[in-house]
N, C-alpha and C positions, 0 to 999 in steps of 0.2 A: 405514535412517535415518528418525525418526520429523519431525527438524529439518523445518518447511516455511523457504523463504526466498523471499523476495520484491523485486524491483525495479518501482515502480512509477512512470513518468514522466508526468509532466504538460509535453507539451512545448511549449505558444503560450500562454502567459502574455501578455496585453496589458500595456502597464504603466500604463492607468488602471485593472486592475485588481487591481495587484500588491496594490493595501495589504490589501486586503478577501481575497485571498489569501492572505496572511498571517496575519490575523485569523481567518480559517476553520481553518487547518494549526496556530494555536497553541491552538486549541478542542481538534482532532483530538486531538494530542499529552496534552492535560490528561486527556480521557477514557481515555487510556492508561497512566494511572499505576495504578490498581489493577489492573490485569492482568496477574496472574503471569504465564502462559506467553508473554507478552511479551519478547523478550529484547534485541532492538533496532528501535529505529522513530527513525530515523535522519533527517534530510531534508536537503539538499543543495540552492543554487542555484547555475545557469549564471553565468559574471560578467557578463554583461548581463541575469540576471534573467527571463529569458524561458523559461528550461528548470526543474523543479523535478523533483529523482527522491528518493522517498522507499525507503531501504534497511532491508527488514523482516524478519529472525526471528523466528520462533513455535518453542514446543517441539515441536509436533503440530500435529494437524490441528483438534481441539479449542481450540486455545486461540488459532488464525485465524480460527476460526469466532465464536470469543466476540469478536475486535477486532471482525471486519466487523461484526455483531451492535451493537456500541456505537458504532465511527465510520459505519454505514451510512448517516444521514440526514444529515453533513456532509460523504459521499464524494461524494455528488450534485452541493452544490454546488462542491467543488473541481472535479471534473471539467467542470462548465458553465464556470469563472472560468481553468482551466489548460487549455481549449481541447482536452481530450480526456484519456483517460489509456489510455496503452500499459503492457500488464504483462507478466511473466515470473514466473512461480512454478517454483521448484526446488526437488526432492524429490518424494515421491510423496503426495499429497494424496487424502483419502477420498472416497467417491464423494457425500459430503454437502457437501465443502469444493466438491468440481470443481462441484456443481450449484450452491452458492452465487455461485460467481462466473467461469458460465461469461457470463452477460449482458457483461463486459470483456472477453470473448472474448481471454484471455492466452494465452501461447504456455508452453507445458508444460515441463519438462526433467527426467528421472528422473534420478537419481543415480548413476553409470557407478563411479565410485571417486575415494579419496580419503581423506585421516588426517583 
């Protein structure tokens, strides 16, 4: 499975700093329209606003490596403004994608099976 997927949480949102959070993630989001191997970059809030998980497919590992590459310098500030970010990457990502982002120190899951 070449699929990378991603769940990324940003979970202590203050909420003076939600707007500017939002402001940041709707940046993110724009930078992600010419990206092919994009296939969803999804973002979700908690109903109090305080949790944010953004839900991402790439085709490859290539084409994670090109997002983080474009949102790199506004993933910073999300993570300063959503109080941290916890990740999960599923699938098996290349030893370029793993060095990319192992600084988020996310929690790995190879692909057991599945249609």
């Amino acid at each position: 499975m070449d699929q990378i997927q991603v769940s990324a949480v940003f979970a202590s949102i203050a909420p003076g700093d939600l707007a500017e959070f939002e402001q940041v993630a709707a940046a993110a989001l724009e930078l992600t329209t010419p990206e092919p191997g994009t296939l969803h970059y999804d973002w979700y809030f908690s109903a109090d606003a305080t949790t944010c998980e953004v839900r991402e497919t790439y085709a490859d590992s290539d084409a994670m490596l090109a997002h983080v590459g474009n949102v790199g310098e506004l993933l910073g500030r999300l993570v300063e403004l959503g109080g941290g970010l916890e990740g999960n990457v599923f699938g098996s990502p290349s030893a370029a994608l793993a060095e990319a982002i192992a600084a988020f120190d996310p929690t790995m899951y190879r692909h057991f099976q599945g249609k």
